[in-house]
C-alpha positions as CSV (number, residue, x, y, z in Angstrom):
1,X,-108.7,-53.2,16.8
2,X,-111.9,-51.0,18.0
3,X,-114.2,-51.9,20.3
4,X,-116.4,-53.9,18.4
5,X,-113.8,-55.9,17.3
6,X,-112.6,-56.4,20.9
7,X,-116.4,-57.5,22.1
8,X,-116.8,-60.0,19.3
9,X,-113.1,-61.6,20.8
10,X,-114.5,-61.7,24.1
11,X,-117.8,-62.9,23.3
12,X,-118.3,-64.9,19.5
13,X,-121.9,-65.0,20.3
14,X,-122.7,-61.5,20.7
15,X,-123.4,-61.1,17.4
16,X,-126.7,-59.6,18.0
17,X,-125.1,-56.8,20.0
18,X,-122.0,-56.1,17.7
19,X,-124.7,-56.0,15.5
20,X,-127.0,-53.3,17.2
21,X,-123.8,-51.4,18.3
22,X,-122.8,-51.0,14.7
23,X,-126.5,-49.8,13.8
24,X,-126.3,-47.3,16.8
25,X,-122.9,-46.3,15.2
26,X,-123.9,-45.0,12.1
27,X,-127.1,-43.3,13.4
28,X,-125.1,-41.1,15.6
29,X,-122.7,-40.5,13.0
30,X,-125.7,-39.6,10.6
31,X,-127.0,-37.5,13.2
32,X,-123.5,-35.8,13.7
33,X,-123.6,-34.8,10.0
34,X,-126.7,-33.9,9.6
35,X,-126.2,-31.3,12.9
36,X,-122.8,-29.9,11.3
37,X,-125.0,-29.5,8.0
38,X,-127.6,-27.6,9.8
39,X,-125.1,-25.6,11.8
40,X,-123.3,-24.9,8.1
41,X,-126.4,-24.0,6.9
42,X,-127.8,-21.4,9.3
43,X,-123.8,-19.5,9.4
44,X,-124.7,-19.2,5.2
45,X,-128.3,-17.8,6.2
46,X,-126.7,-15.5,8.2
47,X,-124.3,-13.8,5.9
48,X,-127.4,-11.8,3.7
49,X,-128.4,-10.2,6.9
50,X,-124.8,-9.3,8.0
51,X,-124.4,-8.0,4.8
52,X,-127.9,-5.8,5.3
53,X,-126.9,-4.7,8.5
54,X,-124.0,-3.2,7.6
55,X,-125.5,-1.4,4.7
56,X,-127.9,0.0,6.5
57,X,-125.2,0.9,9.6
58,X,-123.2,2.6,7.0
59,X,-126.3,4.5,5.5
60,X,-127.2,5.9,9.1
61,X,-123.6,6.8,10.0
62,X,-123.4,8.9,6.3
63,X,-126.7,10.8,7.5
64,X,-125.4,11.4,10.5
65,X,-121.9,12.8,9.8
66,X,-123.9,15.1,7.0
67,X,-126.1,16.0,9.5
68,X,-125.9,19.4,11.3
């Protein structure tokens, strides 16, 4: 049994708090997805500038091994 299941045992009229603690449930959890989306989505943003840098490290490091 979780803990909202344990309250309402304990107290049949706390509906009105099992009720709010249900509601503050599912915004954290909708605010725990929406961070790992964010966090997903700036890693995928970084991958075209990884893939730039490198191109362009590789570019100076051909100059400079043909370079007197």
């Amino acid at each position: 049994m979780d803990r909202i299941g344990l309250f309402r045992a304990r107290h049949p009229d706390g509906r009105g708090a099992t009720l709010r603690l249900r509601a503050a449930r599912r915004r954290f959890e909708r605010s725990t997805l929406a961070l790992r989306k964010a966090a997903l989505d700036h890693i995928d943003a970084q991958v075209p500038v990884d893939t730039m840098l490198k191109a362009t490290l590789d570019r100076l490091a051909a100059r400079a091994c043909g370079a007197p």
